[in-house]
C-alpha positions in Angstrom: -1.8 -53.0 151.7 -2.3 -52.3 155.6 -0.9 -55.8 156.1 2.6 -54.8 153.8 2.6 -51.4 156.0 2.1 -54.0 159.4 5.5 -56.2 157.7 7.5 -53.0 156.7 7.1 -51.7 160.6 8.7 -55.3 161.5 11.3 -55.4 159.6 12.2 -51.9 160.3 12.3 -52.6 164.2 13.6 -56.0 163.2 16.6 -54.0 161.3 17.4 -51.7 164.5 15.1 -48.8 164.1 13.2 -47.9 167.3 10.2 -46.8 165.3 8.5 -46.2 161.9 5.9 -44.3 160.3 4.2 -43.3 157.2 3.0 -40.0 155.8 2.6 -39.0 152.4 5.0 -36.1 150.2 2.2 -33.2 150.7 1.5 -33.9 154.4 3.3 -30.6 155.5 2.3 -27.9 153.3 3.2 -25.1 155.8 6.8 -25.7 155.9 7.8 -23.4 152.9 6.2 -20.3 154.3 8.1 -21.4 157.8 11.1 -21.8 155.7 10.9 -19.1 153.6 10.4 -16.3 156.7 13.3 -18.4 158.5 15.3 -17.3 156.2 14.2 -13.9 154.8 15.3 -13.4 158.9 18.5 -14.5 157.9 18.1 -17.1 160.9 19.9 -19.7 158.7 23.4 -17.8 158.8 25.9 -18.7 156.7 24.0 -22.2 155.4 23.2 -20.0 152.1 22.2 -23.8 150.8 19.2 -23.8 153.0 18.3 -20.6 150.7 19.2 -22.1 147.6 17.0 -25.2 147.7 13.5 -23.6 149.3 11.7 -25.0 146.2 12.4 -28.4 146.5 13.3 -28.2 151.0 9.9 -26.4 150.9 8.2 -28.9 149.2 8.8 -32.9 149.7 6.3 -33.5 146.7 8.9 -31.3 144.4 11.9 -33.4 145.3 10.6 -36.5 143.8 7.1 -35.7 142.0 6.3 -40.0 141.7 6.6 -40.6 145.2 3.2 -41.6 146.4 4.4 -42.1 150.4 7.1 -41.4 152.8 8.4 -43.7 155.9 10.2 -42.1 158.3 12.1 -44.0 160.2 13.6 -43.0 164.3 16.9 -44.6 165.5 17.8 -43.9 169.1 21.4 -42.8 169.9 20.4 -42.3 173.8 23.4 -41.3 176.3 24.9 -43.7 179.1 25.7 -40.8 180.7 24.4 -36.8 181.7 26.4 -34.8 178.8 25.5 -31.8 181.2 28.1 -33.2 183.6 31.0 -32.7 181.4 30.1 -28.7 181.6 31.6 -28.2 184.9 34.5 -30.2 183.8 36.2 -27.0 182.3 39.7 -28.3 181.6 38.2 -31.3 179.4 36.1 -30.8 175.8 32.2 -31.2 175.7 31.5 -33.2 172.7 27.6 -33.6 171.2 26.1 -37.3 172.0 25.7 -38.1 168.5 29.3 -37.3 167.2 31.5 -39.1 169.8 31.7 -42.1 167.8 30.5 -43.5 164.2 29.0 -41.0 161.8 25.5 -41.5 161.9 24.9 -40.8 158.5 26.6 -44.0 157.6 25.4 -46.2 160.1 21.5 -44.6 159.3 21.8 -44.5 155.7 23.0 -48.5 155.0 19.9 -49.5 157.6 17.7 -47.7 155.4 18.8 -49.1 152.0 18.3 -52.9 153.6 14.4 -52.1 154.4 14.3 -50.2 151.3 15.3 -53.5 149.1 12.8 -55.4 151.3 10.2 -53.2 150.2 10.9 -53.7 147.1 11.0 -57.3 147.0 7.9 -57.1 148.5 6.5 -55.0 145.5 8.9 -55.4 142.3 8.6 -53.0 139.7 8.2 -49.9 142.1 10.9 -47.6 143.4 12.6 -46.3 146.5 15.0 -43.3 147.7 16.4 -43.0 150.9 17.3 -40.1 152.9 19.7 -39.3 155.8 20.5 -35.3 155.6 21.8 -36.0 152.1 19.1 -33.9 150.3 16.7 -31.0 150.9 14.4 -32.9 152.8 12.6 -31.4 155.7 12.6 -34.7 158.2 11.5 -33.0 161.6 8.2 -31.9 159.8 7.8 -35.2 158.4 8.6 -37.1 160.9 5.8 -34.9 163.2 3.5 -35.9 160.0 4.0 -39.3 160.4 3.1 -39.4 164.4 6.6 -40.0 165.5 6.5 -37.6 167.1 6.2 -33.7 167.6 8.6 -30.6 167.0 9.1 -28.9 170.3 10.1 -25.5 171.6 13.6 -26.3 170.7 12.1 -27.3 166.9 13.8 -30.9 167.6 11.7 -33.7 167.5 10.5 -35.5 170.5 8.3 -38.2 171.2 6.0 -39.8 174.1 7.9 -43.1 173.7 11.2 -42.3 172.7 12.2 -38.9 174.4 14.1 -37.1 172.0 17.6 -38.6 171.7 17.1 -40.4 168.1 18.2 -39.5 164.4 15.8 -39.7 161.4 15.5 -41.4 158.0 13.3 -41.1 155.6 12.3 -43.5 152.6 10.7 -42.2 149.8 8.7 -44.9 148.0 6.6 -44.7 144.9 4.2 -47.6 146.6 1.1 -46.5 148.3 0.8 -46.8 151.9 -1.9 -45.8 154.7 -0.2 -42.5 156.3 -0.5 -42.6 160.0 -2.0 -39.6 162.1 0.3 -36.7 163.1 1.4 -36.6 167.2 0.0 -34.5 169.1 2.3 -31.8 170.8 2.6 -32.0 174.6 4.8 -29.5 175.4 2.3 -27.8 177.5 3.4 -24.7 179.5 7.3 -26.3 179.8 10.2 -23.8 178.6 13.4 -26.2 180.3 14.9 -26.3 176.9 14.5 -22.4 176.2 15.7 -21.6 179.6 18.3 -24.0 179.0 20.4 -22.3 176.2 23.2 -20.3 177.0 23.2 -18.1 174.2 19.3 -17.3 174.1 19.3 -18.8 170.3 15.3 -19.3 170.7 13.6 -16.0 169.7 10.4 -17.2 170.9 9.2 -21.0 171.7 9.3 -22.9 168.6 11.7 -20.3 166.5 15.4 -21.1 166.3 17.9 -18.1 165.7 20.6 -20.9 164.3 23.1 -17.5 164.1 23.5 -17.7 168.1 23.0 -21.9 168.5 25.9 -23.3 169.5 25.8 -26.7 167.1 25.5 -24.1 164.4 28.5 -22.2 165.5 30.7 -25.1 166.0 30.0 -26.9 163.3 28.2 -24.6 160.7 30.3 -21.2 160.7 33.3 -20.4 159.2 35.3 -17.5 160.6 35.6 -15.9 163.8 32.1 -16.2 166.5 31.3 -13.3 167.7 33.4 -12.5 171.2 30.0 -12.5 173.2 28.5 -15.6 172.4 32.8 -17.2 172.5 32.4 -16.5 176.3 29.2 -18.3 176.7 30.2 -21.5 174.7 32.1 -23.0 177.9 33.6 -25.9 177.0 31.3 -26.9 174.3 33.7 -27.7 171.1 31.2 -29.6 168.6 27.5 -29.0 168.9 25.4 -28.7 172.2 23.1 -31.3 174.0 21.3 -28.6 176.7 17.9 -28.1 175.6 17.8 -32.3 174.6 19.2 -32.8 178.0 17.2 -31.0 179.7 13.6 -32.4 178.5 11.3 -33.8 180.7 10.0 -36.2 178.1 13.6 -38.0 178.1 12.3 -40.0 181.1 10.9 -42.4 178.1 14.2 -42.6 176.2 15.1 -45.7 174.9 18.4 -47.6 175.1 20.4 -47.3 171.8 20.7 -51.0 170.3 23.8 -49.1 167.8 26.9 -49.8 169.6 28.4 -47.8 167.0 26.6 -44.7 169.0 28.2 -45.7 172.0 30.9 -43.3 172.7 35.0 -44.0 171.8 36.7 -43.5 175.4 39.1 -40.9 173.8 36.1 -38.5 172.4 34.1 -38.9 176.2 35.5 -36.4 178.5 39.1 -35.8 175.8 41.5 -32.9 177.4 41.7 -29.6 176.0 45.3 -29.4 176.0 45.6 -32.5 173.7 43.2 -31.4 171.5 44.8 -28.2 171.0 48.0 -29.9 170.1 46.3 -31.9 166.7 47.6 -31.1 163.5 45.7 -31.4 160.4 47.2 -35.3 159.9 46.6 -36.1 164.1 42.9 -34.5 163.4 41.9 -36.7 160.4 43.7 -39.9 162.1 41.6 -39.4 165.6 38.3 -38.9 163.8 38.5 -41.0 161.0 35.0 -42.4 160.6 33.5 -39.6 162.8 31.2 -36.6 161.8 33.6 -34.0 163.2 35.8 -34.4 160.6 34.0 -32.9 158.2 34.5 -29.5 159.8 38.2 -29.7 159.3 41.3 -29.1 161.9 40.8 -25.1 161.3 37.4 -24.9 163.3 37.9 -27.5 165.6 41.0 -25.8 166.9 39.3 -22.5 167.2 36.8 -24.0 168.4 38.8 -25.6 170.8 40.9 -22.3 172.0 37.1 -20.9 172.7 37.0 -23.5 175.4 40.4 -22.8 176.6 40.1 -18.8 177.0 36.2 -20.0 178.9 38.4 -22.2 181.2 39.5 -20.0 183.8 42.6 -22.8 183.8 45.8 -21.0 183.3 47.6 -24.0 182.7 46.2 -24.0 179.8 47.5 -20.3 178.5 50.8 -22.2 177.2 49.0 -24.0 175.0 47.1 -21.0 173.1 50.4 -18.7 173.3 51.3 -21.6 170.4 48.8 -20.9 168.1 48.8 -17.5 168.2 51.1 -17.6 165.1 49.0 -20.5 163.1 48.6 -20.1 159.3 45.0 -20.0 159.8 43.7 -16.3 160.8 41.0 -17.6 162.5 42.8 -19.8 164.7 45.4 -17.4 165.3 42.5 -15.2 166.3 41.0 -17.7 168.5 44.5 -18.0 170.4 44.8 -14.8 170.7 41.2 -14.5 172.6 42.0 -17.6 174.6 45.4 -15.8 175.8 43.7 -12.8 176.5 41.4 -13.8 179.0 43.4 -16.7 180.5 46.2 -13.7 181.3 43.3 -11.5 182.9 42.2 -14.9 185.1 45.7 -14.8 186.0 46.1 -11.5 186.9 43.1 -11.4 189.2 44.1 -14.7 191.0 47.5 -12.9 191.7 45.7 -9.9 192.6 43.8 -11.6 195.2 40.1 -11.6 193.1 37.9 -14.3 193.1 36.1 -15.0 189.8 34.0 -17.6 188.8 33.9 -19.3 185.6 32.3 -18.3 182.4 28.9 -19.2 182.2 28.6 -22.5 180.2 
């Protein structure tokens, strides 16, 4: 068996993964009591299906009770470029690494299936599932399990030989395979990636508050953001890269082999003012194919009149004054905001006043 477990880690690689590991379904017992205080908190917000799947997110062994092991599976999607770069850049849209190109999910998903019928080819007569955020499966904690890696003070996973710039997968197999040790953590007495978030979403190191992160907001919530944690979005408009940025361990990042990951020229450093401008038909036509098109034209507008009224650019007030009549309350809310403190820039300018920009 350790020489099948030696072949699947070949092919994997062989297949474009940049790592792979195996653990077993009641590796991580912990992780329903973690989940179940995270949210009795209420940290979860408005993801009520992180509540109504605790028996089986809780527990990997519940999800598929025949499943003997479980290979999880890294893939980098590592930057060209600093994504903190674009933050000063407060006339254009900041964009998360992973969504400004291919969905992931896609990409992840049919690499897993094509080791998955490997395996089985290697073992007919025995079963697979495979997993890419698709089902209540808790991956970071798995993945840690598995000695990929281990979850840092951000909770993201991060690794000694792969930084922390990579997606997961996991394969859920009914064969038997020898699980590999868990990674240590190395975090030591390093907080970048606390100190790092503009809206102070970590409680404490290793706790998320996912009601004040940024990807959450962005992508997650539905409805207006709360008007203090609008002015410390910047120009963020779909998810947030700081605390990954800003971790030491990325000096061991490896190059992404996806091209697919690579990102579309349009979606690198877009302008707000053209993004602004996107009806719903212009918003599924420029992200066909993309994750951010799952979150619809509605929050991607407001999300992008957050970034206009944190400009400081009152170029860009013409652009929210249309919207402040949209169908969509939210949007029309979001204009209103953006108008608001674009015609207070304007008035100090004109008065004389210097004020810096918003902090990102």
């Amino acid at each position: 068996m350790d020489g099948l477990k030696q072949r699947l880690v070949a092919q994997a690689l062989a297949e474009g993964f940049s790592a792979c590991r195996v653990t077993h379904p009641g590796a991580v017992p912990e992780i329903a009591e973690r989940l179940e205080r995270f949210v009795e908190a209420g940290r979860h917000g408005q993801m009520g299906w992180m509540a109504e799947r605790m028996h089986w997110r809780g527990n990997p062994a519940a999800l598929w009770p025949e499943a003997r092991s479980v290979i999880m599976l890294a893939e980098a999607y590592t930057p060209q470029e600093d994504p903190l770069a674009l933050l000063e850049a407060r006339d254009r849209a900041a964009i998360s690494v992973y969504a400004r190109n291919r969905d992931y999910h896609d990409i992840v998903k049919k690499r897993l299936k094509r080791v998955g019928r490997w395996l089985l080819e290697q073992r007919p007569g025995e079963e697979i599932k495979v997993f890419v955020d698709t089902a209540p499966v808790m991956e970071k904690p798995l993945a840690a399990a598995a000695g990929l890696g281990w979850q840092g003070k951000h909770t993201n996973l991060l690794s000694r030989d792969l930084g922390n710039w990579f997606f997961l997968g996991a394969i859920f197999t009914t064969i038997e395979l020898p699980p590999d040790a868990a990674a240590r953590p190395s975090c030591g007495s390093c907080r970048a990636c606390l100190d790092a978030c503009p809206t102070e979403a970590f409680p404490a190191p290793f706790q998320l508050d996912a009601r004040r992160c940024i990807s959450y907001l962005t992508i997650e919530h539905d409805g207006p953001v709360d008007e203090d944690l609008r002015a410390r979005m910047g120009n963020r408009i779909y998810g947030c890269d700081d605390c990954l940025a800003v971790c030491p361990w990325n000096k061991f990042a490896v190059q992404a082999r996806e091209m697919r990951y690579a990102a579309r020229p349009e979606l690198l450093e877009p302008k707000l003012a053209d993004l602004a401008e996107l009806d719903d038909g212009a918003f599924r036509a420029l992200f066909s194919g993309s994750p951010i098109k799952r979150i619809g034209r509605n929050r991607f507008i407001r999300n992008v009149l957050y970034a206009i009224g944190n400009s400081g650019d009152i170029s860009l007030r013409a652009k929210a004054e249309a919207l402040c009549a949209d169908p969509d309350a939210t949007v029309a809310d979001a204009a209103r905001w953006a108008v608001a403190r674009l015609s207070n820039e304007g008035s100090e300018k004109s008065s004389g006043v210097v004020n810096g920009p918003a902090k990102a």
